[in-house]
Backbone as XML, in Angstrom:
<?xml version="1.0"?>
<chain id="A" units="angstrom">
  <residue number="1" name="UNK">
    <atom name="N" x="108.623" y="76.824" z="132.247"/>
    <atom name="CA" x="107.693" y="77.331" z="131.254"/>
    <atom name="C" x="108.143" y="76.962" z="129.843"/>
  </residue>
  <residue number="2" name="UNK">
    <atom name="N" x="109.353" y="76.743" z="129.828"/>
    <atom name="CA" x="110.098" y="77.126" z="128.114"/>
    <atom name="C" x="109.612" y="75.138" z="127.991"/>
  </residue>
  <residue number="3" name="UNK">
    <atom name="N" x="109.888" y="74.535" z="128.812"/>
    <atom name="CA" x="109.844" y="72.993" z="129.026"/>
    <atom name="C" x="108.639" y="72.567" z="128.173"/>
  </residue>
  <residue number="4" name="UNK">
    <atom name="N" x="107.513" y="73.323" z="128.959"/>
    <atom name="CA" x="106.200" y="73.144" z="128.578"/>
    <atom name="C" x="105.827" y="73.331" z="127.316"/>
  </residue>
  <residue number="5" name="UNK">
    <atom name="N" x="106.265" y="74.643" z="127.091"/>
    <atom name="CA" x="106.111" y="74.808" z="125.701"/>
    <atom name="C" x="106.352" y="74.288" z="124.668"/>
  </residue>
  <residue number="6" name="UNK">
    <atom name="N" x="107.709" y="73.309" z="124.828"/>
    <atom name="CA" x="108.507" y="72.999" z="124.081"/>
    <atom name="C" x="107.668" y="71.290" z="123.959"/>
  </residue>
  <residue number="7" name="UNK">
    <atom name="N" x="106.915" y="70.798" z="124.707"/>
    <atom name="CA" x="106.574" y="69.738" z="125.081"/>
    <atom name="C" x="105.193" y="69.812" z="124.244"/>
  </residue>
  <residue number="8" name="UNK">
    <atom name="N" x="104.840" y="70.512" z="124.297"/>
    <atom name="CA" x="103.439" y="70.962" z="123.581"/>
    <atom name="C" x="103.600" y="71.387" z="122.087"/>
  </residue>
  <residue number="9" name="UNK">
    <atom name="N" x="104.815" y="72.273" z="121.842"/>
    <atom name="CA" x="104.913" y="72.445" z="120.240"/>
    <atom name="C" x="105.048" y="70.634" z="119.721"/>
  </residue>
  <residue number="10" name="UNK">
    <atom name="N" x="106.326" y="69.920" z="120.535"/>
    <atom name="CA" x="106.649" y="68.282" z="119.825"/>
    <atom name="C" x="105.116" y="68.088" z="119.484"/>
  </residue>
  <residue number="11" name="UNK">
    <atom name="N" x="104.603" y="67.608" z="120.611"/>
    <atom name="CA" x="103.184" y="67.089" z="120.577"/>
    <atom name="C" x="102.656" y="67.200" z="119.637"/>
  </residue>
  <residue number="12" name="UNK">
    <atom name="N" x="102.184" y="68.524" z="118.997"/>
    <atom name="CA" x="101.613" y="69.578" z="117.764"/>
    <atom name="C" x="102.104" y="69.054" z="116.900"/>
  </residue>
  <residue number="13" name="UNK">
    <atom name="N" x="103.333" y="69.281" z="116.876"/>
    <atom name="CA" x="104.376" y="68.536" z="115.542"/>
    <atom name="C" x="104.281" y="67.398" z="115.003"/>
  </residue>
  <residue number="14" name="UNK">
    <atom name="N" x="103.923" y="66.163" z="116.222"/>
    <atom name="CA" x="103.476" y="65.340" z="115.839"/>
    <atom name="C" x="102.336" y="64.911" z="115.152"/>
  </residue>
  <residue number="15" name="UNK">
    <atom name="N" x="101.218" y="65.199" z="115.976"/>
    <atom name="CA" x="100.316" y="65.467" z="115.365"/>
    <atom name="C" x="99.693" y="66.235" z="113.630"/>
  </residue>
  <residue number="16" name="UNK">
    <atom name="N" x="100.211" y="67.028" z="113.784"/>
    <atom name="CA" x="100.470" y="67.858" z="112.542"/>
    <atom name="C" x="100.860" y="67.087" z="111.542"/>
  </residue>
  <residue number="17" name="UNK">
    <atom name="N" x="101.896" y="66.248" z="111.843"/>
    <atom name="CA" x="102.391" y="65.161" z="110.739"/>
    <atom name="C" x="103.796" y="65.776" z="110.017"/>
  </residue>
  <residue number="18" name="UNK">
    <atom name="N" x="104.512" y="65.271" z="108.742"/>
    <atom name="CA" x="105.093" y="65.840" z="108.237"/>
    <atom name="C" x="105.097" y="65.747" z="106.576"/>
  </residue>
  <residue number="19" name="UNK">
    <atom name="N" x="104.095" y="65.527" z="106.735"/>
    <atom name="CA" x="103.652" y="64.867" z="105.386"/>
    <atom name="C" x="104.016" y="66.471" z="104.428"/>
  </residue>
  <residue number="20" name="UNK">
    <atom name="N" x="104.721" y="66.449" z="103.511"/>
    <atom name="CA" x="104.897" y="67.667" z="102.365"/>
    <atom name="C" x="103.534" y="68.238" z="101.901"/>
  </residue>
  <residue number="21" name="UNK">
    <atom name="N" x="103.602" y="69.556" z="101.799"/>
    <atom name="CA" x="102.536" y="70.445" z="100.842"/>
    <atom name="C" x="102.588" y="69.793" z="99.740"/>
  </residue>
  <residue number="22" name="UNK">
    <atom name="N" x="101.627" y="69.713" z="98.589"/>
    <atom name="CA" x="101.894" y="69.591" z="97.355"/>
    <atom name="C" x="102.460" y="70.882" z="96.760"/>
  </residue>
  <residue number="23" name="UNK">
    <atom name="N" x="103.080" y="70.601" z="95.890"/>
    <atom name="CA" x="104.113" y="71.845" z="94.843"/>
    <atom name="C" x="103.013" y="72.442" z="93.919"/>
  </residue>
  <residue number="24" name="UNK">
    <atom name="N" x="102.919" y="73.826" z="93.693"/>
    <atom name="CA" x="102.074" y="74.719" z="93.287"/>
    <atom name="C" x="103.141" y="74.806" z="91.744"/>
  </residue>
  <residue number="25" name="UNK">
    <atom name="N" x="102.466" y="74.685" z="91.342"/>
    <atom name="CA" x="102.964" y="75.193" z="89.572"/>
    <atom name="C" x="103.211" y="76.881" z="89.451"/>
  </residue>
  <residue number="26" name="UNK">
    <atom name="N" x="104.291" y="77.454" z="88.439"/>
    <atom name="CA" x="104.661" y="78.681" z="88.259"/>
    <atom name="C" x="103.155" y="79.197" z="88.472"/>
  </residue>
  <residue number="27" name="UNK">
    <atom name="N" x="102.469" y="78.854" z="87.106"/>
    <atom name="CA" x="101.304" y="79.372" z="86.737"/>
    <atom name="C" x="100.218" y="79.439" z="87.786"/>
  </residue>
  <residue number="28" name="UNK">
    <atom name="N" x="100.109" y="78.725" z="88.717"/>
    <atom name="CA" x="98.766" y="78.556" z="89.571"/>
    <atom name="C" x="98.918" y="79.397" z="90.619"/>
  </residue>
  <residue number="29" name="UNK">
    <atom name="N" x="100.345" y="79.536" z="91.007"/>
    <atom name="CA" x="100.965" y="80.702" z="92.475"/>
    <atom name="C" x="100.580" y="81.777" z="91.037"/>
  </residue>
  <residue number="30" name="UNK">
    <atom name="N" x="101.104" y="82.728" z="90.215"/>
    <atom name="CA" x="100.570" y="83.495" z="89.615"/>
    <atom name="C" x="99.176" y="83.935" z="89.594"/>
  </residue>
  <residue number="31" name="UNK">
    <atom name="N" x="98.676" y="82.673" z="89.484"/>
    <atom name="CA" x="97.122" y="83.617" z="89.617"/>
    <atom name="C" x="96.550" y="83.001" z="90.651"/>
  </residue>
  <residue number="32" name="UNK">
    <atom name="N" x="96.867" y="82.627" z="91.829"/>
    <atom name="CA" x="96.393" y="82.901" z="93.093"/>
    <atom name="C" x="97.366" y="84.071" z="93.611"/>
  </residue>
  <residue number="33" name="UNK">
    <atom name="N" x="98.296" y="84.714" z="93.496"/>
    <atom name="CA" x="98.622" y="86.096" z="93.183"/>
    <atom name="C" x="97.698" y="87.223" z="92.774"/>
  </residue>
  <residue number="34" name="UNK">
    <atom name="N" x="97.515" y="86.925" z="91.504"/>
    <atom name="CA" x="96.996" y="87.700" z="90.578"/>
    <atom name="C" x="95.446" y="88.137" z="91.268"/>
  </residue>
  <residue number="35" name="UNK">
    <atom name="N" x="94.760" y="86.872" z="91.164"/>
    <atom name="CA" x="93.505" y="86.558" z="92.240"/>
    <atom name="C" x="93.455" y="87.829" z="93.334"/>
  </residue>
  <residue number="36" name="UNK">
    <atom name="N" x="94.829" y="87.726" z="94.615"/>
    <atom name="CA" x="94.686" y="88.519" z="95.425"/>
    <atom name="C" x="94.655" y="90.740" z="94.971"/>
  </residue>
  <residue number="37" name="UNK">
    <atom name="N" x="95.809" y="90.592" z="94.149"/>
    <atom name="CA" x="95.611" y="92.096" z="93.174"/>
    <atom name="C" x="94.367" y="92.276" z="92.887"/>
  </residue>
  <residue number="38" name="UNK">
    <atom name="N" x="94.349" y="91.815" z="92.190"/>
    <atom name="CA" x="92.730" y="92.073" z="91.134"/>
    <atom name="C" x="91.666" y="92.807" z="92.491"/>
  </residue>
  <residue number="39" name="UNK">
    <atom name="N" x="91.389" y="91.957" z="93.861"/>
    <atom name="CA" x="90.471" y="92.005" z="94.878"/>
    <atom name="C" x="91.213" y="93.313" z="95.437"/>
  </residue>
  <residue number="40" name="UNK">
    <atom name="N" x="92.137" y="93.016" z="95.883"/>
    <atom name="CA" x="93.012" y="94.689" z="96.560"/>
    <atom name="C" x="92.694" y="95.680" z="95.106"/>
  </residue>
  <residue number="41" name="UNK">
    <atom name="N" x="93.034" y="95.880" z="94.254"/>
    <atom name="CA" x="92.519" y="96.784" z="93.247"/>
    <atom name="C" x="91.321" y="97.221" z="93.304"/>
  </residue>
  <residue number="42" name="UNK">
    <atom name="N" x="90.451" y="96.314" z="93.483"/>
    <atom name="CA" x="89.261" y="96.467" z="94.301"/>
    <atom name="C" x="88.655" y="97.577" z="95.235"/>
  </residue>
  <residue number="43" name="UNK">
    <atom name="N" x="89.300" y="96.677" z="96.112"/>
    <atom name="CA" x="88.743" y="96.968" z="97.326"/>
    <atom name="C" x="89.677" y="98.327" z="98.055"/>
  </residue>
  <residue number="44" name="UNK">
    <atom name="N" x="90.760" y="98.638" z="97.787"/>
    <atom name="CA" x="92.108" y="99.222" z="98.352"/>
    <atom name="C" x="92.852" y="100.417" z="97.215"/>
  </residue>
  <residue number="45" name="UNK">
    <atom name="N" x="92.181" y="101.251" z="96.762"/>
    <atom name="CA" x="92.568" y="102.278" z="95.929"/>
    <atom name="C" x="93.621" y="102.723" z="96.303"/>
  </residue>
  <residue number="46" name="UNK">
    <atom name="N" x="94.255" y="102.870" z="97.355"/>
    <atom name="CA" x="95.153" y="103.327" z="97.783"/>
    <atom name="C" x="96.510" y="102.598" z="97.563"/>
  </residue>
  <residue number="47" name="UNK">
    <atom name="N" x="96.182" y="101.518" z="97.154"/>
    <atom name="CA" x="97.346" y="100.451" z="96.761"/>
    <atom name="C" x="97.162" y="100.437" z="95.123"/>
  </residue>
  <residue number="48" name="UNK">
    <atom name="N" x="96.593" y="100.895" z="94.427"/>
    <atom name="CA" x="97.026" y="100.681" z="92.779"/>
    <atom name="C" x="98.188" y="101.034" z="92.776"/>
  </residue>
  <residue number="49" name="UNK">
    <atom name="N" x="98.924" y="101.934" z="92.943"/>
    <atom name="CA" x="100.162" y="102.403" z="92.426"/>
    <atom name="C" x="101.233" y="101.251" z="92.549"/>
  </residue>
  <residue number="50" name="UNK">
    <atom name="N" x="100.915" y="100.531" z="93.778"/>
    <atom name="CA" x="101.655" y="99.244" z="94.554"/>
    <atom name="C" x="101.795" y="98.317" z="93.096"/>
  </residue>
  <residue number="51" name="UNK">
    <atom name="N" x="100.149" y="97.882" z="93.249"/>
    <atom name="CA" x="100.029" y="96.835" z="91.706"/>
    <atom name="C" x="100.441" y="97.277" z="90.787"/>
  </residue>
  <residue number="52" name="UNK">
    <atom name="N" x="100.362" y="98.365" z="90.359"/>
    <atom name="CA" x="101.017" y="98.751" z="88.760"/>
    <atom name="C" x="102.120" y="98.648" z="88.801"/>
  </residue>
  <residue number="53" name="UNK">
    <atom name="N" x="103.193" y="98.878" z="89.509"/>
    <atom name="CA" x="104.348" y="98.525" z="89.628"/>
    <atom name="C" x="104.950" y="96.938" z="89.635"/>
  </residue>
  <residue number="54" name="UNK">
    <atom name="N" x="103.575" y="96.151" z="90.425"/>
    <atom name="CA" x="103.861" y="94.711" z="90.263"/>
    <atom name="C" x="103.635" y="94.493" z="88.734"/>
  </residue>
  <residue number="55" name="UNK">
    <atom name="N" x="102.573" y="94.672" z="88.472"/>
    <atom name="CA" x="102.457" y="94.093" z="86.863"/>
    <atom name="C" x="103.749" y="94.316" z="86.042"/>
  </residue>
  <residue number="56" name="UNK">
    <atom name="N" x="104.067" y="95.997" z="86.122"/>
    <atom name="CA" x="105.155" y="96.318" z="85.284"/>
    <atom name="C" x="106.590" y="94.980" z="85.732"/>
  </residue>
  <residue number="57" name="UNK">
    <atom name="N" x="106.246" y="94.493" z="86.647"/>
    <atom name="CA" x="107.727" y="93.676" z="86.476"/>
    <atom name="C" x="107.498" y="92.454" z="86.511"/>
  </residue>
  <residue number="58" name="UNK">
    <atom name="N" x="105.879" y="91.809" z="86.616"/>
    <atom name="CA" x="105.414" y="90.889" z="86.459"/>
    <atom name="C" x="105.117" y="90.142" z="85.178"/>
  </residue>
  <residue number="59" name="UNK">
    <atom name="N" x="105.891" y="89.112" z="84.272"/>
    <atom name="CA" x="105.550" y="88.439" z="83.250"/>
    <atom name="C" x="104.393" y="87.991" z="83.586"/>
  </residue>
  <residue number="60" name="UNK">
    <atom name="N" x="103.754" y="87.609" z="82.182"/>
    <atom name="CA" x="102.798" y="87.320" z="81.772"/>
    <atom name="C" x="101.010" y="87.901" z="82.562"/>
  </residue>
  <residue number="61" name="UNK">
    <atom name="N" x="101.557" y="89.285" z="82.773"/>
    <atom name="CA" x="100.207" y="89.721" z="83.371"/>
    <atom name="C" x="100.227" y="91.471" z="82.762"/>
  </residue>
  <residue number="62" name="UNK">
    <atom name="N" x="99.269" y="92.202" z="82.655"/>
    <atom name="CA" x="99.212" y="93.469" z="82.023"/>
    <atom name="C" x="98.029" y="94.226" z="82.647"/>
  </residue>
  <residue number="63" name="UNK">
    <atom name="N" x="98.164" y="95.465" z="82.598"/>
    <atom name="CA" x="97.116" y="96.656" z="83.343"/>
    <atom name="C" x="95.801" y="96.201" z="82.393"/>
  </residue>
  <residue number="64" name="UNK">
    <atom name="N" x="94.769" y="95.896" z="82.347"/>
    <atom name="CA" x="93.778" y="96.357" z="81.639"/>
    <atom name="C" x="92.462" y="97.325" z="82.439"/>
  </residue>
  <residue number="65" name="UNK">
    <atom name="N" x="91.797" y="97.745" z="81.711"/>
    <atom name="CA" x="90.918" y="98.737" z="82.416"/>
    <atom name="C" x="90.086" y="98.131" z="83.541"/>
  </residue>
  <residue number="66" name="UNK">
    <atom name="N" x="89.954" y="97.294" z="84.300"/>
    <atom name="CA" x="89.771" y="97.185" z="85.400"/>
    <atom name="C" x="90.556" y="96.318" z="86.546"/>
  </residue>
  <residue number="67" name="UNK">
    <atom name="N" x="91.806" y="96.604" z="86.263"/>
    <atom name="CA" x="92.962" y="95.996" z="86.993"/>
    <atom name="C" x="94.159" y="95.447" z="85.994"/>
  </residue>
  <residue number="68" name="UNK">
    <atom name="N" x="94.802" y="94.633" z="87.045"/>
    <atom name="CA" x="95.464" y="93.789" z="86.544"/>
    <atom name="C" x="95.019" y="92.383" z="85.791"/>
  </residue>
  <residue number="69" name="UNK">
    <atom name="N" x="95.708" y="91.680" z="84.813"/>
    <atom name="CA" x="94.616" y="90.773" z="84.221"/>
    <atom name="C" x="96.088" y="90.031" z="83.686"/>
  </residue>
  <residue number="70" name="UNK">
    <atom name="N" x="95.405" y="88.913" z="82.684"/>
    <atom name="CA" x="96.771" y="88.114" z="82.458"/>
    <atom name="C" x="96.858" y="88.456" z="81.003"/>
  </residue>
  <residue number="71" name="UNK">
    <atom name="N" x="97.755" y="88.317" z="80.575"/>
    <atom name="CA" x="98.174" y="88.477" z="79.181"/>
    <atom name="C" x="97.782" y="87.528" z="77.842"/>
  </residue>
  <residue number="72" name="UNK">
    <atom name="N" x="96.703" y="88.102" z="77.226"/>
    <atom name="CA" x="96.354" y="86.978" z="76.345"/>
    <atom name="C" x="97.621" y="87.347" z="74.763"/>
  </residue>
</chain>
């Protein structure tokens, strides 16, 4: 069984390729971050306390009155 499996992940692997992700910039992981807060703030009241705590240790982003937002 372990054979098979193992025969089928290569395969995959191959297939799959190994070609690198492209590299995400500080700024762009930030607000595809930010992106996800903002929607959980949203949608998930029960998690603000979570986000406010992220912002507070999060550069360049700040509470404004309907979430988290970025720092102008």
């Amino acid at each position: 069984m372990v054979a098979i499996a193992l025969r089928k992940l290569q395969k995959f692997t191959y297939i799959a390729g190994t070609e690198p992700e492209p590299e995400i910039s500080a700024e762009e992981e930030l607000l595809r971050v930010l992106k996800i807060k903002q929607t959980t703030w949203v949608n998930a009241p029960s998690l603000r306390d979570r986000i406010k705590r992220w912002v507070e240790k999060t550069d360049g982003v700040v509470m404004g009155e309907n979430g988290p937002e970025f720092r102008l």
